[in-house]
Structure formats: structure tokens, C-alpha cells
C-alpha positions in Angstrom: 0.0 0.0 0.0 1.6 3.6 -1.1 3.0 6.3 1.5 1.3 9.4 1.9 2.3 12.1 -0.1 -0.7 14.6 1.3 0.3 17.2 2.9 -3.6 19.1 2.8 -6.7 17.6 2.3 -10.3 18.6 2.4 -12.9 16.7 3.5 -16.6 17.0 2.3 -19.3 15.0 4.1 -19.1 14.7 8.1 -20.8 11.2 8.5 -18.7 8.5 9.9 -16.3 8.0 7.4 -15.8 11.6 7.1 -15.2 12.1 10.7 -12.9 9.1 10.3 -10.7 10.7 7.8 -10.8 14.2 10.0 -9.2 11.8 12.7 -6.3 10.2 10.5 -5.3 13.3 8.8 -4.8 14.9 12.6 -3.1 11.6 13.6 -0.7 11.6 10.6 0.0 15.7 10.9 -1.8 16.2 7.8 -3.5 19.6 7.7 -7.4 19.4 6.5 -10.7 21.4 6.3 -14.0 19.8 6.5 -17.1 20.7 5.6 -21.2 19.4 5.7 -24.0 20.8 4.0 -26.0 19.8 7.2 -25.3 22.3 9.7 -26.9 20.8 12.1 -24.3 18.5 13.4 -22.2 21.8 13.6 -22.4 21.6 17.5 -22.0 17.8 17.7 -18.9 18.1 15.5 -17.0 20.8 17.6 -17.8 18.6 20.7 -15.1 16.6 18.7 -13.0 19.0 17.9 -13.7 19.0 14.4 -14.9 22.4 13.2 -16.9 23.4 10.1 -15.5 25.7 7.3 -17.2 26.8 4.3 -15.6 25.8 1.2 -15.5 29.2 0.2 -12.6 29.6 3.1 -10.5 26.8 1.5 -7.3 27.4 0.5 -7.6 25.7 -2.6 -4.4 26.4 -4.1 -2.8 24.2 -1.6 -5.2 21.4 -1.5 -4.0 17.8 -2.4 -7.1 16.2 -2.5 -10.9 16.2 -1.9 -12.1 13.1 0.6 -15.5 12.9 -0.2 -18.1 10.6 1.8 -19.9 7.6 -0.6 -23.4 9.3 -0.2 -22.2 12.4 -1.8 -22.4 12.4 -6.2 -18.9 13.8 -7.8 -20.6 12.7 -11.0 -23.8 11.4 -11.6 -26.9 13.2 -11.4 -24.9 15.6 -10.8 -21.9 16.3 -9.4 -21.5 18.4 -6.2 -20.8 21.6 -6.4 -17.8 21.4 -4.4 -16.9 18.3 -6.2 -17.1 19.7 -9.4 -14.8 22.8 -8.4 -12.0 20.0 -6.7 -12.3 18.5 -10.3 -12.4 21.9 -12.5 -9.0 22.8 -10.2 -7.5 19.7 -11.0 -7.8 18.2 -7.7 -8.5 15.0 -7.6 -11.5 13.7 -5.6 -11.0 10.5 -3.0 -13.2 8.3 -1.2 -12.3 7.6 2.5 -11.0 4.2 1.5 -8.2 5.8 -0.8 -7.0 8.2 2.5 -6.5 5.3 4.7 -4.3 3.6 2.0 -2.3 6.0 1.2 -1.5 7.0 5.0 0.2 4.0 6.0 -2.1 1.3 6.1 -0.3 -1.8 6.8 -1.4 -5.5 6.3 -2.9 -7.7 3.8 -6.2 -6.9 1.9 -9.2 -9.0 0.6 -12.0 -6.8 -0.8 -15.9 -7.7 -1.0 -18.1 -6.1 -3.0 -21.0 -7.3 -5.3 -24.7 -6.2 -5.8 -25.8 -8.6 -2.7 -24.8 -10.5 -0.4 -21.1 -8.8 0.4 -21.5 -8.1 3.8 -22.5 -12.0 5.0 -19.3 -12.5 3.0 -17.1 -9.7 4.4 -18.3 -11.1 8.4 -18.1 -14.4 7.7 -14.9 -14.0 6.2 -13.5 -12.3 9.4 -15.1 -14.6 11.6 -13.5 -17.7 10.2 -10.0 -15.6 10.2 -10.3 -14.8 13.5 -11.8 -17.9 15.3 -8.1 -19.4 14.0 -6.5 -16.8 15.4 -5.4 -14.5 12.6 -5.0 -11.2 12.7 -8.0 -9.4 11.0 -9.7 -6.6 11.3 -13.2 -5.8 9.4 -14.7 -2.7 7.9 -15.1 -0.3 5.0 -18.7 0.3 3.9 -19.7 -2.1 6.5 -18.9 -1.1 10.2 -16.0 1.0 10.8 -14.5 2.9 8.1 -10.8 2.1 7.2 -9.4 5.2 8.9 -10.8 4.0 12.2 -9.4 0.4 12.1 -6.2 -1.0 14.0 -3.1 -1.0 13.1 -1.4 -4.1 12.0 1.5 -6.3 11.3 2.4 -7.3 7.7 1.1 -10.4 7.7 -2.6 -9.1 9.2 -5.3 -9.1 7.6 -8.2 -6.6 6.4 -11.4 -7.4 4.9 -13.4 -4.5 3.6 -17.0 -4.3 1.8 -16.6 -2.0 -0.9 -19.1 0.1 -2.7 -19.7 0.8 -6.0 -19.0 4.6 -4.8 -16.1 3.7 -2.9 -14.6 2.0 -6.0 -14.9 4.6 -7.9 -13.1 6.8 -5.6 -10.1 4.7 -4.6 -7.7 4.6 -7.7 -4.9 3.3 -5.3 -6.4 0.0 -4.4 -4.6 -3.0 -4.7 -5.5 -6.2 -3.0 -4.5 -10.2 -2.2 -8.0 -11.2 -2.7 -11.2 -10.1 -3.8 -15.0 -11.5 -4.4 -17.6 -10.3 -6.4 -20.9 -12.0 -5.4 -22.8 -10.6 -8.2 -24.2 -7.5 -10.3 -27.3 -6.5 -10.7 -28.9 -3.6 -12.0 -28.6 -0.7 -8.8 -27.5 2.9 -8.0 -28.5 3.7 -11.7 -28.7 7.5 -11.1 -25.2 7.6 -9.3 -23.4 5.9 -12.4 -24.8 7.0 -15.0 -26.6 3.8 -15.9 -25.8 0.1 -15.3 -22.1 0.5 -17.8 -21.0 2.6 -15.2 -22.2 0.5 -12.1 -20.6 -2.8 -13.9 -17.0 0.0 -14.8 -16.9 0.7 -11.1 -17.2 -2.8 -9.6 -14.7 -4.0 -12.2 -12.0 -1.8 -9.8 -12.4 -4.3 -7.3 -11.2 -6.8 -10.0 -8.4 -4.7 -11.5 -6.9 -3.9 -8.2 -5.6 -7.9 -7.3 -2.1 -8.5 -7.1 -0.4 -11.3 -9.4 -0.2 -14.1 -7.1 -3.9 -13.3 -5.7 -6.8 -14.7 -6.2 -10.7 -13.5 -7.6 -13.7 -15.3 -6.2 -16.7 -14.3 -9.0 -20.2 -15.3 -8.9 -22.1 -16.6 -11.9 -23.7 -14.4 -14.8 -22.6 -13.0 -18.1 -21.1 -10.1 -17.2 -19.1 -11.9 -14.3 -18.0 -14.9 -17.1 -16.6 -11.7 -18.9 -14.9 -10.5 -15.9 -13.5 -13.8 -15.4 -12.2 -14.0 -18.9 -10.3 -10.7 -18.6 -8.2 -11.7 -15.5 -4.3 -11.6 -15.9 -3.0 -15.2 -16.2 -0.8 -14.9 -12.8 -4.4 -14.5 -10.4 -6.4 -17.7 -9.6 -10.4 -17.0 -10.6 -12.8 -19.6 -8.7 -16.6 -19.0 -9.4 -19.1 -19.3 -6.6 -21.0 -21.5 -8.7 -22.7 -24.4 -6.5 -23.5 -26.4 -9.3 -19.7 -26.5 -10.6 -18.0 -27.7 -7.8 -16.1 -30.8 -6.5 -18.1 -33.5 -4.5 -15.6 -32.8 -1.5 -16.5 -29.3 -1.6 -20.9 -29.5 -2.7 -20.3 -32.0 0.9 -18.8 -29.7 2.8 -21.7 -27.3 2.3 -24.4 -29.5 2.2 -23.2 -30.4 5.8 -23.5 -26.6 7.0 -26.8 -26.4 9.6 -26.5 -22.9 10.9 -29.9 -21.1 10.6 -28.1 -18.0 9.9 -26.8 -19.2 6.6 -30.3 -20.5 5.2 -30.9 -20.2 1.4 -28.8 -21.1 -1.3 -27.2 -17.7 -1.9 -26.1 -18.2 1.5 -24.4 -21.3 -0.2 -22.4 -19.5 -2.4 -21.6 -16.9 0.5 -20.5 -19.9 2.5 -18.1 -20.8 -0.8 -16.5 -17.7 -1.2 -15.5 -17.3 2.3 -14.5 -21.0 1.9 -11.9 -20.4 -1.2 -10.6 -17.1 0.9 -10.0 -18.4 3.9 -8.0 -21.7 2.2 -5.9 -18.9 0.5 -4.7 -17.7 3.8 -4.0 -21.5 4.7 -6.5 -22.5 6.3 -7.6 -26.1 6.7 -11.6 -27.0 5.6 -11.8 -28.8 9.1 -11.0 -25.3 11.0 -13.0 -23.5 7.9 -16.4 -25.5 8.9 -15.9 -25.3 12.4 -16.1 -21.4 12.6 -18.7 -21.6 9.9 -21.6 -23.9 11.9 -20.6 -21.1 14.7 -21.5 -18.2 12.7 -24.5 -16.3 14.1 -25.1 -14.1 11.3 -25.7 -10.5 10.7 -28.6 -8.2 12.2 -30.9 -7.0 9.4 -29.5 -10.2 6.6 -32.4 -13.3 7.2 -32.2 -12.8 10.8 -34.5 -14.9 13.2 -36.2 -12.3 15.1 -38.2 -14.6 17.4 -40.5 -18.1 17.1 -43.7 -18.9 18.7 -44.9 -22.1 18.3 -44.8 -22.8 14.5 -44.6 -19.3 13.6 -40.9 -18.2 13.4 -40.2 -14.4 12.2 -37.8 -13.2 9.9 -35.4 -9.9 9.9 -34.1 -9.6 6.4 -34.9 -5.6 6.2 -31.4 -5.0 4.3 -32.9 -6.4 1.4 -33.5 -2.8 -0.4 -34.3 -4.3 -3.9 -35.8 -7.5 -5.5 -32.8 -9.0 -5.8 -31.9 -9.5 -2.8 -35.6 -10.2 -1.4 -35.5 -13.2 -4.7 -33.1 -15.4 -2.5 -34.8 -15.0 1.0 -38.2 -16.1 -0.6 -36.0 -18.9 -2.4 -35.5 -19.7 1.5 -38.2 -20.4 3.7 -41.3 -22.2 3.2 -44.8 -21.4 3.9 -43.9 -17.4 3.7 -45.8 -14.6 4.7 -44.2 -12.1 3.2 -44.1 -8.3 4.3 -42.9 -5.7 2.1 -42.9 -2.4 0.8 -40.7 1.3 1.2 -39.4 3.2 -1.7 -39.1 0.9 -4.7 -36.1 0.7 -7.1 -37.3 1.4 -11.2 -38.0 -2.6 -11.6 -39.8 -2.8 -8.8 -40.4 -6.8 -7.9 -39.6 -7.8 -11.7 -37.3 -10.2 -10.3 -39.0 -11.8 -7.2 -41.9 -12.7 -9.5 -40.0 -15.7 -10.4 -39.6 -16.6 -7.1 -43.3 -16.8 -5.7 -44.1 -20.8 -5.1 -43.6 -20.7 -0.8 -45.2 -17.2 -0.5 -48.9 -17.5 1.0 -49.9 -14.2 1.2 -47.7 -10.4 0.7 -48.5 -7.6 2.9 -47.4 -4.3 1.4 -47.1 -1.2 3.1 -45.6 2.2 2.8 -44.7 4.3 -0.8 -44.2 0.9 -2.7 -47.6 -0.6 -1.5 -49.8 0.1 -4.9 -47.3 -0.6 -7.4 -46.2 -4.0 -5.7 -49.7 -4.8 -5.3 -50.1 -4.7 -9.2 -47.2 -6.2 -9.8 -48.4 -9.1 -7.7 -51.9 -9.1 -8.9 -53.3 -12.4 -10.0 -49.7 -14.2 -8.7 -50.4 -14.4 -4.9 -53.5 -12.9 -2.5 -52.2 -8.9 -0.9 -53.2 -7.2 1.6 -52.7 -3.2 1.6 -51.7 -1.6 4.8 -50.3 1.7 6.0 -47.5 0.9 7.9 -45.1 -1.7 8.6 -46.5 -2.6 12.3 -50.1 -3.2 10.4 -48.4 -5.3 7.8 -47.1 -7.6 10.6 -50.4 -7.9 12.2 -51.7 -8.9 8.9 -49.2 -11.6 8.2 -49.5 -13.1 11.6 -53.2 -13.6 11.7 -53.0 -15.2 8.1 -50.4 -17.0 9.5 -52.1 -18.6 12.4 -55.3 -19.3 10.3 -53.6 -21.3 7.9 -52.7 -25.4 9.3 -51.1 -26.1 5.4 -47.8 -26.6 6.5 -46.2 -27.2 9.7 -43.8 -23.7 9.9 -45.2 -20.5 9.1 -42.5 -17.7 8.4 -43.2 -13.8 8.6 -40.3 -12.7 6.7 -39.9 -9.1 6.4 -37.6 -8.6 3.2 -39.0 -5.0 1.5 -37.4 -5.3 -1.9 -37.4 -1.2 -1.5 -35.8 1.3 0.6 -36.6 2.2 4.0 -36.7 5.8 3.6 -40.4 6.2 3.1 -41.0 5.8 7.2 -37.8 4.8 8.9 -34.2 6.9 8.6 -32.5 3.4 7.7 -32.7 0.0 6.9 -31.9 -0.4 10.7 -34.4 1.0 12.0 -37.0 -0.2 10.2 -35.8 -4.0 11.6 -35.6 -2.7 14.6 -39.2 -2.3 14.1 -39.9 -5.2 12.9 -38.3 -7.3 15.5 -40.2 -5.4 18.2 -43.3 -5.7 17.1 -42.4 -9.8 16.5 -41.7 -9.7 20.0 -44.9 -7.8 21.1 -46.7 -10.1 19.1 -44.9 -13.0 21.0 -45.4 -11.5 24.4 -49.3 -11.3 23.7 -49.7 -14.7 22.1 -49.7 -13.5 18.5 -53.6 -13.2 18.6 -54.0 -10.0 16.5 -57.1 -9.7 14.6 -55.8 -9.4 10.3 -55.4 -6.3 8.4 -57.5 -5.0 5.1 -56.6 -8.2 2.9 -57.2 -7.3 -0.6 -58.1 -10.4 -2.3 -56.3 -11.4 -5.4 -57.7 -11.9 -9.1 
């Protein structure tokens, strides 16, 4: 990883990573100015000693660089306008990542990044590491930011979730391993459309060493990816299907509820193939892996009473993503709804067979309604919490199957009623467990029958 050569940088966008950066630069004697366009945190942000100054107070003539946080457009819809004067001055615009490279950031790297599914991978990954006893630290878009994350020796390792943002930003990267789960169409608007979301996760796969290795999921564009790779780096696909018998064993032989689903196969694989490049043995690899107790918010059981079991998975933001949990579970009652991606639930549709009944809620509720129309009965409610109810009291009405699963997966942002995909599962697990608490007894919501 390259020395610092900054001497003055400027930081645009106080969120974590931002503040992050703030931190390293003071740590490493590097002068910066920061700046957020919400003023608001003004008061929490001199509590830490960082202070605000308007970009029009820059010394921009002595500026080596721009940090800018992921949420923050430098080109697509439109860049920022303090973005677009770093770039009109020639100053090139980083991503938080790139600063913590280039100021000393020892250790060896594996990157994650893919449409779904990276951060399962990323944990998992450091889980496994670390129950052997490696040296590993975890973060990047997922947790804490690089600038924030120990120090270590050469032979340590880091495992970072990387955005398609971050990638774009972080023209220094260079790491021993990398996976790309898979690419789907997302974060249109930010790239320009999907040639410049595929042109930004293909940084992940430009940036391994010779010697390193690529894990790659399955699809055109990844076969094309694959096909490009430099003869010195070892590509493995995280295709089930393709596999050895030793290996389609060793994952068949997984139980851990927190890995249900066969995407959560092919999670299970890449971090498999990672960890054996490290030197790891599969015995030690499936040990840690049956120990694994999953992420908060990714398929997470949120409580079970009696043969109804409820399901977090409210970090599934686009169909995708909600495709694989309904490809998980049987006997589903499926909540869902928030601010919709353009394709809506074009890619769950295949995906119905388990699902008994959807309960929509929230911005999304109409569309997904017609979308499902004729496919599987809805019932339209307002919120979330009535959602829930709904699903429940279908749920307990229905002695089909033996397991009834209220699985929350939204296929659409959260931002519609909650501040975050966190939040809203937080929701969703408290109401599970009110419903719990009170013998899941509530009466159904306005079911909208089906045609």
C-alpha cells in the first residue's frame, strides 16, 4: 500500500467516514478542512473537535485532495458543487478508503463487494480468520471505516465491503483477494446507468495482485470479468452447481440457521476459497462456519412462537436481494414495501411458489400490489406494524404446513417511514416480539383479495 504524499486535504461530508478521515489526517499531521452541508451536526462536531469551514474559506491552491463521503455524487446526477470545483481545479476527488491507503495502512487486503450479499461475506470472512486466530480486522462500507481500524502487522489481515462509490473513488487500491458475489442492476442514477455501475465494480477486479486470487459469482457479465483476469491470479466461481463433491459436501453439511438459502451457499463458498488462500484447513473453515450467528438486518430470526418463526431480512432494499430470502423459507408470509427501485419486484416474481400471502405497506404498496396481482393474494396496509399484524393472523389461520414464516424482506428502501434500513428491523423485531409476548392473537389487516 503507497506512502502518503498529502500534505492538505479537504474533507466534504461529516458522516462517519468523514469524521474518520478528520481523525487520520490529525493523527498523521496532515492539515485538512472539512465541511457538511448539514449544519446541524455543527455543534456535535465541535464537541469533537472538528470544526466546520465553508468551502469558500478553502485554500484551494494548496489542496492535495478532496475526501468525499460515498453518499455524496462527484458525478452522476450531478456532481456536487464542491466536487465539481476540486475537479475543475484539478484536484483529484478520493473516497475515505483511498485516505487510509495511502496513509500507512499496513497488512494484507481482501476486498468484497457485489450487488448482494457482500456483507455476509465480508463477516463471515473475518469470523472464520479470527476464530483461527489470525490477525484481521473488518470494515469499510460495512462497520467501521478504514481510517478508524487498528493498526497491523504485515502479515494481518483486512477485509473490507466496498461500494460501487467507494470503487470509484479509490484509484490506489490493490489487494490479495477479492470476491464479487454478483451485479445487478442498482444505483442507476449515481453511475450513469448500469455500464458505469458494472465499470466501477470492475476496480475491485483490476486492483488484485499477481499471485492473488478473484472469487466471481455466476452471470454474463461476471464470465466476462473472469475472462479478462491476468493469467498470474487464480479466478474460482461461486458456482454451486460447478464444484467438486468434497467441496458440494462440505456445504451440504453446513446447519446454521443463519446461513439459510442457497445464496447463503455460495456466501459460504466464497469465504470457503478465501480463507484456504490464507492457509487455512476445511476442518478449521467449517468449524467457525456452523458457529457463525449471522448478521442483524440479513435473514435474521427475530423470534419463534410455536410454528410461527419471524424473519429480519430488512437489508434487502431491492428485489434481488428479497429473490433469495423467498427462495428460502417455506410457507412465507411475506411483508414488504418502502421506496421501490425502477424494476420494482420484476425479479422476485419468479420466485413466488412458498409465499402465501404479501403484505405491502408504505410508498411501494400500490405498485407491488399490481405487480403481484393475480400471482399471490395482498393485503394493503399503511405501515409496517399493520403489515405484521396482517401476516401473523393469516399465518395462524392457515394449518397447510407445519412452519409459518413472517419474513420481512422490503425489496425497496426504508426511507419512506424509517431513517435506515436499521431502523426499520428494529421495528420489525419489536413488534415480533410484542406479538410474541401477547400470544400472537392480533385480529388481520385490510386483505385485498387477489384476481
Amino acid at each position: 500500500m503507497t506512502s502518503s504524499s498529502l500534505r492538505m486535504i479537504a474533507v466534504l461530508g461529516l458522516g462517519r467516514s468523514g469524521r474518520a478521515a478528520c481523525l487520520r489526517a490529525t493523527q498523521q499531521g496532515i492539515c485538512y478542512v472539512a465541511y457538511d452541508d448539514k449544519l446541524a451536526q455543527k455543534v456535535e462536531l465541535d464537541v469533537q473537535g472538528i470544526c466546520l469551514t465553508p468551502p469558500a474559506d478553502w485554500a484551494w491552491e494548496k489542496l492535495d485532495a478532496l475526501v468525499i463521503s460515498p453518499g455524496i455524487p462527484h458525478h452522476h446526477p450531478a456532481p456536487h458543487p464542491v466536487a465539481k470545483q476540486a475537479q475543475d481545479a484539478g484536484i483529484p476527488v478520493i473516497s475515505e478508503i483511498e485516505f487510509a491507503l495511502r496513509t500507512s495502512l499496513t497488512g494484507r487486503l481482501v476486498t468484497v463487494t457485489g450487488t448482494n450479499g457482500k456483507s455476509t461475506i465480508t463477516v463471515l470472512i473475518g469470523h472464520i480468520l479470527a476464530d483461527a486466530g489470525y490477525e484481521v480486522a473488518i470494515g469499510g462500507n460495512l462497520g467501521e471505516p478504514l481510517c478508524e481500524l487498528p493498526a497491523l502487522s504485515q502479515t494481518g489481515i483486512y477485509v473490507a465491503e466496498l461500494s460501487s462509490y467507494q470503487l470509484e473513488t479509490t484509484p490506489s487500491l490493490s489487494c490479495d483477494c477479492t470476491i464479487i458475489s454478483n451485479i445487478t442492476p442498482d444505483h442507476l442514477d449515481r453511475h450513469g446507468g448500469f455500464d458505469g455501475y458494472v465499470k466501477a465494480k470492475k476496480n475491485a477486479l483490476l486492483s488484485v495482485k499477481a499471485g492473488g486470487l478473484a472469487c466471481l459469482g455466476t452471470g454474463p457479465i461476471l464470465e466476462e470479468f473472469a475472462q479478462a483476469l491476468a493469467p498470474d491470479i487464480t479466478c474460482l466461481r461461486l458456482d454451486i452447481s460447478q464444484q467438486n463433491a468434497l467441496d458440494k459436501a462440505m456445504l451440504d453439511n453446513i446447519q446454521n440457521p443463519a446461513l439459510s438459502g442457497p445464496h447463503n451457499a455460495e456466501n459460504c463458498l466464497a469465504a470457503i476459497f478465501v480463507c484456504r488462500y490464507f492457509g487455512l484447513s476445511d476442518a478449521v473453515i467449517y468449524d467457525a462456519i456452523t458457529r457463525f450467528s449471522g448478521l442483524p438486518h440479513r435473514m435474521h430470526p427475530a423470534g419463534t412462537s410455536g410454528t410461527v418463526s419471524f424473519i429480519n431480512d430488512s437489508k434487502a432494499t431491492n428485489a434481488e436481494a428479497t429473490a433469495r430470502a423467498l427462495r428460502s423459507f417455506e410457507s412465507i408470509w411475506w411483508c414488504a414495501g418502502g421506496l421501490a427501485k425502477d424494476a420494482g419486484l420484476t425479479a422476485c416474481l419468479p420466485h413466488l411458489a412458498a409465499v402465501r400471502g404479501a403484505f405491502l405497506y408504505g410508498a411501494s404498496a400500490n405498485d407491488f400490489a399490481r405487480q403481484l396481482d393475480g400471482l399471490v393474494p395482498v393485503s394493503l396496509n399503511e405501515t409496517l406494524d399493520e403489515a405484521v399484524g396482517a401476516a401473523v393472523a393469516s399465518a395462524r389461520s392457515d394449518v397447510s404446513s407445519d412452519t409459518q414464516t413472517i419474513l420481512l424482506s422490503p425489496a425497496a428502501a426504508s426511507f419512506d417511514q424509517y431513517d435506515s434500513f436499521e431502523a426499520r428491523g428494529d421495528a420489525f423485531c419489536a413488534r415480533a416480539k410484542q406479538l410474541i409476548a401477547s400470544g400472537i392473537s392480533e385480529p388481520s389487516g385490510k386483505a385485498v383479495p387477489h384476481a
